[in-house]
N, CA, C and O atoms as a GROMACS GRO file, in nm:
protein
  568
    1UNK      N    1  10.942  12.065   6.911
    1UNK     CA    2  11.065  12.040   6.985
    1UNK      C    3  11.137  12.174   7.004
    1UNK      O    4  11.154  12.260   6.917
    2UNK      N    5  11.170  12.176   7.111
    2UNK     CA    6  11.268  12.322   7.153
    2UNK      C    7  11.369  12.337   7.097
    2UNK      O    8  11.431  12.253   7.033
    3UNK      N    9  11.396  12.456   7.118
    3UNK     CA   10  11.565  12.467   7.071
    3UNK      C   11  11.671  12.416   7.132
    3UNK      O   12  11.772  12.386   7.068
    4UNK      N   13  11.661  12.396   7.281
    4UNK     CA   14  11.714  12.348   7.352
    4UNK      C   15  11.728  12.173   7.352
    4UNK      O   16  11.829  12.103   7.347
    5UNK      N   17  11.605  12.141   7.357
    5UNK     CA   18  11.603  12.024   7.284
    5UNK      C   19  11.683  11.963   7.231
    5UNK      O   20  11.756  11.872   7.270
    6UNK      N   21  11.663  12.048   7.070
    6UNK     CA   22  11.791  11.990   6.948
    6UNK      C   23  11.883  12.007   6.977
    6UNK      O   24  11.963  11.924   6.934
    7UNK      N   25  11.933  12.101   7.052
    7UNK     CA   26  12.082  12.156   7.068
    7UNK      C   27  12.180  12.007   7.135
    7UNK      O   28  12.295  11.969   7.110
    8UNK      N   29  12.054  11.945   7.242
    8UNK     CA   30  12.071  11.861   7.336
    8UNK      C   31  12.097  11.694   7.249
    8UNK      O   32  12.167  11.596   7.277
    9UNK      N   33  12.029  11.716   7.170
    9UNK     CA   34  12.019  11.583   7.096
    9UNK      C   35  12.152  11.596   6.997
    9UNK      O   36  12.230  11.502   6.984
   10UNK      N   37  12.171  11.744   6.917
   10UNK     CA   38  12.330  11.692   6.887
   10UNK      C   39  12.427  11.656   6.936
   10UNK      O   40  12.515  11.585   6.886
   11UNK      N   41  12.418  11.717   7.070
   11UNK     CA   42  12.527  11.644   7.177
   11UNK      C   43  12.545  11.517   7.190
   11UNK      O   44  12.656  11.464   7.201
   12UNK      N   45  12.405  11.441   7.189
   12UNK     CA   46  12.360  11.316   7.200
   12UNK      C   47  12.457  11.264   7.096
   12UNK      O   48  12.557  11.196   7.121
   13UNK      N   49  12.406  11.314   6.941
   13UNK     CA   50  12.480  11.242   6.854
   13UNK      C   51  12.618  11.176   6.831
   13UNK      O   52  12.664  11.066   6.799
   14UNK      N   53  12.676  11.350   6.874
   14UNK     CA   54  12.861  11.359   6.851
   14UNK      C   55  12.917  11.271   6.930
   14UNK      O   56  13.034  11.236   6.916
   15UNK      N   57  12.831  11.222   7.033
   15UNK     CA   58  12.904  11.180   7.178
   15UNK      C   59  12.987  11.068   7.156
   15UNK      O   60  12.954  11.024   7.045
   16UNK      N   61  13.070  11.005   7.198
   16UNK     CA   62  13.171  10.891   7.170
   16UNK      C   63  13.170  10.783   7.298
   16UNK      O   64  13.196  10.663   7.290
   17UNK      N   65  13.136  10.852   7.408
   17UNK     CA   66  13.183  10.798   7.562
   17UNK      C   67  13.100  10.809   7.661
   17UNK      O   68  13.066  10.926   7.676
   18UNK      N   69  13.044  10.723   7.750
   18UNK     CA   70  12.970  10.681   7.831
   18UNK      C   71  13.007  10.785   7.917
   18UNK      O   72  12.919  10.820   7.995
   19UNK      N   73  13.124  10.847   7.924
   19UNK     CA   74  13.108  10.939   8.053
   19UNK      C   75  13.026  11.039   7.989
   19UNK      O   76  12.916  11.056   8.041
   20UNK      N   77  13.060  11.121   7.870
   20UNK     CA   78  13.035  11.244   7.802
   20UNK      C   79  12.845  11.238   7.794
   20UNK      O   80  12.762  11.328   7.796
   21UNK      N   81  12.831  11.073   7.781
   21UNK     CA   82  12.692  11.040   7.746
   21UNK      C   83  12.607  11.087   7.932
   21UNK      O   84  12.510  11.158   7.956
   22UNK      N   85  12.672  11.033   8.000
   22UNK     CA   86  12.661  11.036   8.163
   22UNK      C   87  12.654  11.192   8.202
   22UNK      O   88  12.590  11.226   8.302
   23UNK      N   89  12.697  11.254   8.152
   23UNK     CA   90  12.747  11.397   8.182
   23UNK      C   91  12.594  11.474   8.098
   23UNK      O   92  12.511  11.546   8.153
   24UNK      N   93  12.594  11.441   7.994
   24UNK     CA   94  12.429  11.486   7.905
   24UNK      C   95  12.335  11.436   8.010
   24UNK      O   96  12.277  11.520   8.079
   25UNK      N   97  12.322  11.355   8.023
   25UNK     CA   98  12.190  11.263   8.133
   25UNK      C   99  12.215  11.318   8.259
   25UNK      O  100  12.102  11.330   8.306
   26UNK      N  101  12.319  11.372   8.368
   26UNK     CA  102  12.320  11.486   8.438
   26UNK      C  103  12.249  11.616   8.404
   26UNK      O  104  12.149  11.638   8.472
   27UNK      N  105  12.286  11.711   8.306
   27UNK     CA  106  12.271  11.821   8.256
   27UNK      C  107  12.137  11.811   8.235
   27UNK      O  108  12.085  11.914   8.278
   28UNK      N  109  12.030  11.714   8.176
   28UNK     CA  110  11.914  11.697   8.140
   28UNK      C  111  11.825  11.700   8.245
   28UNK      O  112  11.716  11.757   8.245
   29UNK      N  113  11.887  11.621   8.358
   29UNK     CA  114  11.818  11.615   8.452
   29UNK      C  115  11.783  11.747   8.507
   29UNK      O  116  11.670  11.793   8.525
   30UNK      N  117  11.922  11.814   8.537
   30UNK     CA  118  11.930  11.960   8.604
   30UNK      C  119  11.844  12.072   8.548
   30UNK      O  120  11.805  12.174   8.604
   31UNK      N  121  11.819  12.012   8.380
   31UNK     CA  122  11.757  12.143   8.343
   31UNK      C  123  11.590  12.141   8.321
   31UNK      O  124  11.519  12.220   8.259
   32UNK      N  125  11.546  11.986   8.415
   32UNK     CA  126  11.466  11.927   8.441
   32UNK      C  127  11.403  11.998   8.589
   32UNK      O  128  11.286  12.032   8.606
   33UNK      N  129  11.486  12.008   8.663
   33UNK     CA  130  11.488  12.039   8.804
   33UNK      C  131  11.458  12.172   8.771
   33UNK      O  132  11.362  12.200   8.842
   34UNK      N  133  11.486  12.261   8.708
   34UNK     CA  134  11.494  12.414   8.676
   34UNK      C  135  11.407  12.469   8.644
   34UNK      O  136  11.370  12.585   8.660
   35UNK      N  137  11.356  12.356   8.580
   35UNK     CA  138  11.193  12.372   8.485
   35UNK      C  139  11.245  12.422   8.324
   35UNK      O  140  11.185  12.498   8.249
   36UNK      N  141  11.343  12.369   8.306
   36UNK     CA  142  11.342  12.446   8.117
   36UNK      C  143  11.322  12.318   8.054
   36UNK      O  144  11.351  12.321   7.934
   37UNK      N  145  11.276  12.195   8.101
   37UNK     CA  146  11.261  12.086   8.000
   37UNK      C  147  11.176  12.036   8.072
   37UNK      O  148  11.194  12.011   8.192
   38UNK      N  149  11.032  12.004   7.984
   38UNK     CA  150  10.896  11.902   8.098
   38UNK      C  151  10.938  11.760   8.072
   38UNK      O  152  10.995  11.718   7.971
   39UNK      N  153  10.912  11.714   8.144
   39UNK     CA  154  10.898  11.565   8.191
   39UNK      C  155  10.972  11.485   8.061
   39UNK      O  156  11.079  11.426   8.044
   40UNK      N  157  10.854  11.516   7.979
   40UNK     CA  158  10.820  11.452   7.833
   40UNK      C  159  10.970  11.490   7.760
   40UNK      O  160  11.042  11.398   7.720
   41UNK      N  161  11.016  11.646   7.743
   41UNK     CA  162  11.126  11.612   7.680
   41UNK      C  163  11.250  11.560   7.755
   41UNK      O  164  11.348  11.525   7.690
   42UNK      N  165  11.250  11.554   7.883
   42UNK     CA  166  11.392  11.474   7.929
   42UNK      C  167  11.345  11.340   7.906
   42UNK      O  168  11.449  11.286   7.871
   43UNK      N  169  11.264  11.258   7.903
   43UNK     CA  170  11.224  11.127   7.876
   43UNK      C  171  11.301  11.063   7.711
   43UNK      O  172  11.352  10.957   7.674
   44UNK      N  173  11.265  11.223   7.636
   44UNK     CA  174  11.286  11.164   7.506
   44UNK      C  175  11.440  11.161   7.454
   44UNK      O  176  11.491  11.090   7.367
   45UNK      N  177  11.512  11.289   7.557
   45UNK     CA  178  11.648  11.305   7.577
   45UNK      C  179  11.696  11.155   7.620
   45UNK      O  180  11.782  11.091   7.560
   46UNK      N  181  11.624  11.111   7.738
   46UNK     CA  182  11.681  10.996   7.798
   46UNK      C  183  11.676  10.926   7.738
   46UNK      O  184  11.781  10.864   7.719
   47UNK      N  185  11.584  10.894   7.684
   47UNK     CA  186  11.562  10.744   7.566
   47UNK      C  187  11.679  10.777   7.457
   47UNK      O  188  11.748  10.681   7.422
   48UNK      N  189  11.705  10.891   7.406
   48UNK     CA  190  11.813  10.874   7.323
   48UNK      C  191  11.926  10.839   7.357
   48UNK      O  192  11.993  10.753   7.299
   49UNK      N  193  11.966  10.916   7.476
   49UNK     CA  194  12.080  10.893   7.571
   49UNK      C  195  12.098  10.729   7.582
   49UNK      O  196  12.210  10.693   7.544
   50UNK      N  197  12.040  10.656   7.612
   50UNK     CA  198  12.007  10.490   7.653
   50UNK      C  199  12.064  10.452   7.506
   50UNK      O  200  12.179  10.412   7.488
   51UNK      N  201  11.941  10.473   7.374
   51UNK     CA  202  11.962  10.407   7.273
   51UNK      C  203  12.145  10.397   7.223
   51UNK      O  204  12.212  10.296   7.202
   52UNK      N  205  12.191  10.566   7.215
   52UNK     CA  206  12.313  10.641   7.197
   52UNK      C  207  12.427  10.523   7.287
   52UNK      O  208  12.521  10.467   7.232
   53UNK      N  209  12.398  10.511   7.395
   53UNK     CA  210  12.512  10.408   7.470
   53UNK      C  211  12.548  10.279   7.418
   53UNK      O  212  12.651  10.214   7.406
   54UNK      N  213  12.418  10.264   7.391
   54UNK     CA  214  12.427  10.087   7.344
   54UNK      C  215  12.490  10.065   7.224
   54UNK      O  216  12.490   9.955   7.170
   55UNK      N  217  12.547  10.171   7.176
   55UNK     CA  218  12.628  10.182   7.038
   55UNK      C  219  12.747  10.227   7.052
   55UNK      O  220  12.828  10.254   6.963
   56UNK      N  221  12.757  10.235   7.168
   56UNK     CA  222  12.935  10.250   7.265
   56UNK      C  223  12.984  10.140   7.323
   56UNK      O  224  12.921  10.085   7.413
   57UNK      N  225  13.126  10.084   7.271
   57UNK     CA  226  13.163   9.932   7.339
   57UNK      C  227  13.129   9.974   7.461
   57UNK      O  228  13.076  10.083   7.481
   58UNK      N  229  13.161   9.876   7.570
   58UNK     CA  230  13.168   9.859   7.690
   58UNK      C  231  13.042   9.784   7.808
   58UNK      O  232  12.959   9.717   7.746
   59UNK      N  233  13.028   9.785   7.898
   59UNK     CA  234  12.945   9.758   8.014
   59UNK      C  235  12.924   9.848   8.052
   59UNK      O  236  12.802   9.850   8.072
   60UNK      N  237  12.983   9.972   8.092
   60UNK     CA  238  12.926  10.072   8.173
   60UNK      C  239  12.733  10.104   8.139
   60UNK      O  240  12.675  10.110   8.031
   61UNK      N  241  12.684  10.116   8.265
   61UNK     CA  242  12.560  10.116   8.276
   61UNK      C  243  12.546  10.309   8.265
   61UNK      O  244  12.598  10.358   8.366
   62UNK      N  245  12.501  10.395   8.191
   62UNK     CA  246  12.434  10.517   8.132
   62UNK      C  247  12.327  10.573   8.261
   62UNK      O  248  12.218  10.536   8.219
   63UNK      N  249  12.305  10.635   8.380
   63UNK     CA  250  12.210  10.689   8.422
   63UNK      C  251  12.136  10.744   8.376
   63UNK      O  252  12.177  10.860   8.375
   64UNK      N  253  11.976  10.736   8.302
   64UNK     CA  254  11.952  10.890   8.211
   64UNK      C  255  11.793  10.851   8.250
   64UNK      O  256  11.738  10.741   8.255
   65UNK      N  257  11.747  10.973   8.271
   65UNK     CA  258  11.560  10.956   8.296
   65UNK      C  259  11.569  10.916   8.162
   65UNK      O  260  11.632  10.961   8.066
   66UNK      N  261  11.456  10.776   8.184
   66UNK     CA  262  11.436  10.673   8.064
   66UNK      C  263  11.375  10.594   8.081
   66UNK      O  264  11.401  10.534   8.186
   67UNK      N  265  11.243  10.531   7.989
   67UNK     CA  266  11.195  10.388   8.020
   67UNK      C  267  11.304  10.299   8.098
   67UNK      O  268  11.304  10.234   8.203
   68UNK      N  269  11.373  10.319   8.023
   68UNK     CA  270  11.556  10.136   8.060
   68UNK      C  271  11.567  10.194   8.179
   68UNK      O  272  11.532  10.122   8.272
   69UNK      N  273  11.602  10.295   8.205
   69UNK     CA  274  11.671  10.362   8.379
   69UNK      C  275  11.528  10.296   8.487
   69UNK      O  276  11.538  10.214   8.579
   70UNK      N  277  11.418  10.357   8.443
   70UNK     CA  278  11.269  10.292   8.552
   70UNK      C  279  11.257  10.164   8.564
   70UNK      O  280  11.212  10.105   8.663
   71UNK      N  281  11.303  10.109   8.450
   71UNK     CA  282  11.312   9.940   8.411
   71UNK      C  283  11.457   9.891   8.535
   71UNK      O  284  11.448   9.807   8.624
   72UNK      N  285  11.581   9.978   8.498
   72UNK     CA  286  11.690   9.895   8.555
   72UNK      C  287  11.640   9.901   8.731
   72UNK      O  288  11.648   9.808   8.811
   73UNK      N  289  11.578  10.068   8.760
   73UNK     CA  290  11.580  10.053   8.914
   73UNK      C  291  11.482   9.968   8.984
   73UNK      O  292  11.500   9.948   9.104
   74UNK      N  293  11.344   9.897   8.901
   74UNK     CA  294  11.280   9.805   8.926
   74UNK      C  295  11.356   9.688   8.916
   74UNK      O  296  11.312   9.594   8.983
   75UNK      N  297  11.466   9.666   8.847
   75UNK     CA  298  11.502   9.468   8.848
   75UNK      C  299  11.613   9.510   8.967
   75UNK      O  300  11.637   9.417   9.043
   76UNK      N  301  11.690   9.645   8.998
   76UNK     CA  302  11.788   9.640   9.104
   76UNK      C  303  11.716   9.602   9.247
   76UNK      O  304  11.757   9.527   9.336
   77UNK      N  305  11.552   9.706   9.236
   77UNK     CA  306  11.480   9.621   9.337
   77UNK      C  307  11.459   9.482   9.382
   77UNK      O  308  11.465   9.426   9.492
   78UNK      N  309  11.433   9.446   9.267
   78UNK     CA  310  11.383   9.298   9.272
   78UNK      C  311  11.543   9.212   9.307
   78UNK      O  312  11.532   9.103   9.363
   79UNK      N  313  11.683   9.260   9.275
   79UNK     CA  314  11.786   9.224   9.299
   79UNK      C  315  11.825   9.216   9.389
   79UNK      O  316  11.894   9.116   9.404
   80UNK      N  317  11.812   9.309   9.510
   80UNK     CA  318  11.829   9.351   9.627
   80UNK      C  319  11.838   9.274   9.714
   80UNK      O  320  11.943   9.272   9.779
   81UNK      N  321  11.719   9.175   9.749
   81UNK     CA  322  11.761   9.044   9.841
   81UNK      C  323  11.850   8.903   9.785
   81UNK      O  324  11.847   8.793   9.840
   82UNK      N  325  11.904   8.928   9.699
   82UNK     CA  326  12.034   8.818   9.659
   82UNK      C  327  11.917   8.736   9.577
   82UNK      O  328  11.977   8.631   9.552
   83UNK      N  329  11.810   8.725   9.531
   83UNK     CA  330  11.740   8.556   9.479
   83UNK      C  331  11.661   8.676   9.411
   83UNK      O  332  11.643   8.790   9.454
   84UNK      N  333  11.608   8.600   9.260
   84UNK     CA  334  11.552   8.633   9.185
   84UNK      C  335  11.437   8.513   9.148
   84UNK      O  336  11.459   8.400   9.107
   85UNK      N  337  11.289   8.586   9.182
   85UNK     CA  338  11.196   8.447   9.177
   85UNK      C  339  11.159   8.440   9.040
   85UNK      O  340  11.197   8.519   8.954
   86UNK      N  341  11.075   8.333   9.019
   86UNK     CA  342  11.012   8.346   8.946
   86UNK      C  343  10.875   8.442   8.908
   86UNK      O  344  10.831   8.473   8.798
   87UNK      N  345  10.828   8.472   9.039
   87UNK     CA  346  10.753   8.543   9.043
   87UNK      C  347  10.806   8.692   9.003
   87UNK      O  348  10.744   8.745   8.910
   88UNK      N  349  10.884   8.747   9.045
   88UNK     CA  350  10.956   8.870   9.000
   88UNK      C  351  11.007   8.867   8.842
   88UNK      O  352  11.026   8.955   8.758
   89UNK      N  353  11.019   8.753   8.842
   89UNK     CA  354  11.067   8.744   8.635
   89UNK      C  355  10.968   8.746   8.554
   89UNK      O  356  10.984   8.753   8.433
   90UNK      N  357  10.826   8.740   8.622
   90UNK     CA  358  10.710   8.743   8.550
   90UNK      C  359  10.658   8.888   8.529
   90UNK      O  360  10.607   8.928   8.425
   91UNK      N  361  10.684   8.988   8.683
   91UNK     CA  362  10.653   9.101   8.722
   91UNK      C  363  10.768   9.175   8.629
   91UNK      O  364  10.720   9.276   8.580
   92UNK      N  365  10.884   9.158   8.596
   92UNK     CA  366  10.969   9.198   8.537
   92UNK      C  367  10.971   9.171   8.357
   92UNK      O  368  11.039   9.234   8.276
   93UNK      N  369  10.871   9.057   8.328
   93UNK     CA  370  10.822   9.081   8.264
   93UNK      C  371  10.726   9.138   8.177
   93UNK      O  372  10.725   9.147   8.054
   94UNK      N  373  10.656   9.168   8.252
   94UNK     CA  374  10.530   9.161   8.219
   94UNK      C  375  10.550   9.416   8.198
   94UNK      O  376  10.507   9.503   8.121
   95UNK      N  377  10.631   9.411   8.312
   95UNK     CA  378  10.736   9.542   8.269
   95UNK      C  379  10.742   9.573   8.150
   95UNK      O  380  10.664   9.638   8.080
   96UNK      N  381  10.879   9.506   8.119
   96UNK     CA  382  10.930   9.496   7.941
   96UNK      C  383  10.822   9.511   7.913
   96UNK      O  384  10.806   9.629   7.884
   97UNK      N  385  10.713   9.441   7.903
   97UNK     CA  386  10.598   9.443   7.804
   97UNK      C  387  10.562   9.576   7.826
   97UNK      O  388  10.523   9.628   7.721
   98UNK      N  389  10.561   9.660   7.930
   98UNK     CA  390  10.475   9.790   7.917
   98UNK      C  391  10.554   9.897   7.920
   98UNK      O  392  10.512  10.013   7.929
   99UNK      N  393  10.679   9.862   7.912
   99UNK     CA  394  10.784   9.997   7.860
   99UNK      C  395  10.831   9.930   7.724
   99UNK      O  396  10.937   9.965   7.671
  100UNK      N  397  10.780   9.870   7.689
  100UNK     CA  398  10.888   9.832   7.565
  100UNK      C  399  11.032   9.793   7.555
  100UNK      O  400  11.111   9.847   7.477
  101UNK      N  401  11.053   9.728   7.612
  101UNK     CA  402  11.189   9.685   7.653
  101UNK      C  403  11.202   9.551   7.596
  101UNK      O  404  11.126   9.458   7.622
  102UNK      N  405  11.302   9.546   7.519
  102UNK     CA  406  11.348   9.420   7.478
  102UNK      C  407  11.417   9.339   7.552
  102UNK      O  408  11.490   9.376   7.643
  103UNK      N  409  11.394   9.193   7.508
  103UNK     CA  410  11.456   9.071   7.646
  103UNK      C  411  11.589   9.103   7.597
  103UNK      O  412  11.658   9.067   7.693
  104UNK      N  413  11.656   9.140   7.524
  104UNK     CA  414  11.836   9.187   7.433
  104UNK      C  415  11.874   9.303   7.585
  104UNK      O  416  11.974   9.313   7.657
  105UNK      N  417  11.720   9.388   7.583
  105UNK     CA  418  11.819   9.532   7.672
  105UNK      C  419  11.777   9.466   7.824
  105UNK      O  420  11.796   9.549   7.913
  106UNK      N  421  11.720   9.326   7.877
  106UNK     CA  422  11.689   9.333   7.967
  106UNK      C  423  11.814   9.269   7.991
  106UNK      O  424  11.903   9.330   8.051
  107UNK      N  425  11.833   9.136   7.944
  107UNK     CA  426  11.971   9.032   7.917
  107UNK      C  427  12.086   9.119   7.983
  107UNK      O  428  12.151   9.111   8.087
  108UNK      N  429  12.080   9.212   7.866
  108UNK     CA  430  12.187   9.317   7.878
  108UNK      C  431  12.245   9.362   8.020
  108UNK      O  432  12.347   9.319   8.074
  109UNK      N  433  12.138   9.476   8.076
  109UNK     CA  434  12.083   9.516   8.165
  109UNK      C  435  12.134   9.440   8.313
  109UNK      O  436  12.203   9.489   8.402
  110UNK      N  437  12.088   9.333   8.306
  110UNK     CA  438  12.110   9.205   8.375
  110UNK      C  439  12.207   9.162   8.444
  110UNK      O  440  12.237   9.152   8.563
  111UNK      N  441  12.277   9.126   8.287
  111UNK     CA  442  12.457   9.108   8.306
  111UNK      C  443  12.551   9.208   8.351
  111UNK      O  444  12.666   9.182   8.390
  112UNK      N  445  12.487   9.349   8.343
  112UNK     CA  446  12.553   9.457   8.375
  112UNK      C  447  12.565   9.474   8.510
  112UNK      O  448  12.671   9.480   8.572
  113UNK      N  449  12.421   9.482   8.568
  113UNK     CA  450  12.385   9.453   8.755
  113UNK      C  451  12.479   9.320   8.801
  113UNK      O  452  12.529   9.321   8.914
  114UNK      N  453  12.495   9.231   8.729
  114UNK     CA  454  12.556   9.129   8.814
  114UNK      C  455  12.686   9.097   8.844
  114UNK      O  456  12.743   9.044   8.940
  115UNK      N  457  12.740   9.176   8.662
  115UNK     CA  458  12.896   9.208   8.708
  115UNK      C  459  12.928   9.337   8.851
  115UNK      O  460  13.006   9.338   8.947
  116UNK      N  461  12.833   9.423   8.804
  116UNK     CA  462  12.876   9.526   8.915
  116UNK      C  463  12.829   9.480   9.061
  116UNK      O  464  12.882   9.544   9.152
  117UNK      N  465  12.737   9.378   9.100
  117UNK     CA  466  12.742   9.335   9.205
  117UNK      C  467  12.850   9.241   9.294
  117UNK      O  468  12.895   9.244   9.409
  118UNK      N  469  12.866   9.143   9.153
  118UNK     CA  470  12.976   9.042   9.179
  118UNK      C  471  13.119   9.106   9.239
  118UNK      O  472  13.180   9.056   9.334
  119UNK      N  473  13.158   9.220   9.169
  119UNK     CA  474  13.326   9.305   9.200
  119UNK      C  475  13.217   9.311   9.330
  119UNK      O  476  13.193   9.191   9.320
  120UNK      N  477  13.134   9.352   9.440
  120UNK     CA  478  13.094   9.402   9.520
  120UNK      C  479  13.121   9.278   9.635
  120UNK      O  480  13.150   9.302   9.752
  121UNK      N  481  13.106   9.149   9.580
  121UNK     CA  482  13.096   9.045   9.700
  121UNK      C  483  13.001   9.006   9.698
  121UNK      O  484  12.991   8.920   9.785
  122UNK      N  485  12.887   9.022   9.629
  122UNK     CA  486  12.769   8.995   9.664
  122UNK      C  487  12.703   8.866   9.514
  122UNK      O  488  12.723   8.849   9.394
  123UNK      N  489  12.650   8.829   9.585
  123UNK     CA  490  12.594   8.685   9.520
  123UNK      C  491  12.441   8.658   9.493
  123UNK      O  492  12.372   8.618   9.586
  124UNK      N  493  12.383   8.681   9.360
  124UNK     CA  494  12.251   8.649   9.350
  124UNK      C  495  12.178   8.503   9.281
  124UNK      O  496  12.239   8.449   9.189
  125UNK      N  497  12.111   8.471   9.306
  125UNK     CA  498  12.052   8.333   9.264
  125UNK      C  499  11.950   8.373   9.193
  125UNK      O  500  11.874   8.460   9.234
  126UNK      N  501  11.932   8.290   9.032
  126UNK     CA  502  11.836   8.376   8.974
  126UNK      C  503  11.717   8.215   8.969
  126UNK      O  504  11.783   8.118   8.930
  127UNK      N  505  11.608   8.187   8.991
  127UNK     CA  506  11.587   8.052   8.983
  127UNK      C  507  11.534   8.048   8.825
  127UNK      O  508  11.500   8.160   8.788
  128UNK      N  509  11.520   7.950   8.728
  128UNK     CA  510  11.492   7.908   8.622
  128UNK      C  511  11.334   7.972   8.633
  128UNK      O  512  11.260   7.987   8.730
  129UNK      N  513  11.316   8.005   8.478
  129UNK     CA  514  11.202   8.056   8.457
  129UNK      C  515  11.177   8.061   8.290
  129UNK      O  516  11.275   8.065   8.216
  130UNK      N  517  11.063   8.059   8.244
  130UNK     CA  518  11.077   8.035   8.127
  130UNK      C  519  10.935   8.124   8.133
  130UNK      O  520  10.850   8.140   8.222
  131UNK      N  521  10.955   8.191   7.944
  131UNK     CA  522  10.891   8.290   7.938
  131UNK      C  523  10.722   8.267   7.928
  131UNK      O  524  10.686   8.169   7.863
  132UNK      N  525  10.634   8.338   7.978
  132UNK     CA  526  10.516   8.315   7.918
  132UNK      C  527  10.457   8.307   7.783
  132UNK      O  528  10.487   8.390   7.698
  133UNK      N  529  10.379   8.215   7.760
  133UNK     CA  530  10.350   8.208   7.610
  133UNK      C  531  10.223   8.298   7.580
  133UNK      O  532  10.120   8.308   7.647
  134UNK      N  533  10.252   8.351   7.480
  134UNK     CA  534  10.142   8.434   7.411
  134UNK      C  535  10.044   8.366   7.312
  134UNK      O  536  10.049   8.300   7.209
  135UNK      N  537   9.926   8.429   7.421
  135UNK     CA  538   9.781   8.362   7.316
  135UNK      C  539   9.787   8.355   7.161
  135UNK      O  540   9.832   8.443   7.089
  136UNK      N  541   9.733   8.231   7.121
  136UNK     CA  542   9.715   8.280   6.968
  136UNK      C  543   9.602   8.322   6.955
  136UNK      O  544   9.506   8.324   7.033
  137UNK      N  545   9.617   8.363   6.840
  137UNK     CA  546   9.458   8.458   6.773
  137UNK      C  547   9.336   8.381   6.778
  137UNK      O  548   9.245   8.464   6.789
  138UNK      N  549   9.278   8.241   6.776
  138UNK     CA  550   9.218   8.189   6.811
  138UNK      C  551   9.157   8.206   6.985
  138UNK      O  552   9.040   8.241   7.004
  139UNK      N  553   9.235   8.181   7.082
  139UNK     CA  554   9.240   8.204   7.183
  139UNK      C  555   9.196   8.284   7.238
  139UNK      O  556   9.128   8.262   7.338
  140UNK      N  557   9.229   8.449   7.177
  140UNK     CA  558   9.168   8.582   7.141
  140UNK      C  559   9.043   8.581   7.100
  140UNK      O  560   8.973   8.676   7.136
  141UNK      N  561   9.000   8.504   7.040
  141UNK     CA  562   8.900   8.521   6.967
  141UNK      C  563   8.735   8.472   7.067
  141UNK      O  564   8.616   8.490   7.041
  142UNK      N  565   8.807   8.404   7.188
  142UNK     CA  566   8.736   8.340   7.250
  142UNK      C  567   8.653   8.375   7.358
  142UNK      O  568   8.583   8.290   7.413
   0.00000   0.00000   0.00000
């Protein structure tokens, strides 16, 4: 890990406020763009940045290169035409499953897009869906 890195991650720590947190996830990016941080460490910046928020009251939604950020701009996609299928809750599942995303940060996530849509005027329909069930080990075995 760089020096820059750590320097970056105490910031992370001290931070108190979604803006200050918002303002790191800027700066990361930029020094992304510059070339002084590869891919890999703004990812790991971002993921802290993400984790770091969710331990700050509020709703405000955190911009930060991050699994959750690739995750949120895929369900804003899928949000986009007002109706949420079932088919997209599966595709959005099946997501979570390959970033690691918990149904807590998707929930989350969720409620966050819909308040900030709702102040907007805008109205989404999500239709009922229930989660897929996972094979048992037998099943596996087959």
């Amino acid at each position: 890990m760089s020096r820059r890195v750590r320097k970056i991650l105490r910031q992370i720590h001290k931070s108190t406020t979604h803006y200050k947190l918002q303002e790191l996830a800027s700066n990361v990016q930029a020094d992304l763009d510059r070339r002084n941080l590869s891919y890999d460490e703004a990812l790991t910046l971002g993921n802290q940045i993400q984790a770091k928020a969710d331990l700050i009251p509020g709703d405000t939604i955190v911009y930060a290169i991050s699994d959750r950020d690739a995750y949120r701009k895929t369900l804003e996609l899928y949000l986009r035409d007002g109706l949420l299928t079932r088919t997209e809750q599966l595709l959005l599942w099946e997501e979570r499953r390959r970033l690691g995303i918990p149904d807590e940060t998707h929930d989350r996530l969720l409620n966050q897009l819909l308040l900030q849509w709702k102040k907007q005027g805008k109205r989404i329909d999500i239709q009922r869906f229930s989660k897929p069930e996972v094979r048992g080990k037998a099943a596996d075995e087959l």
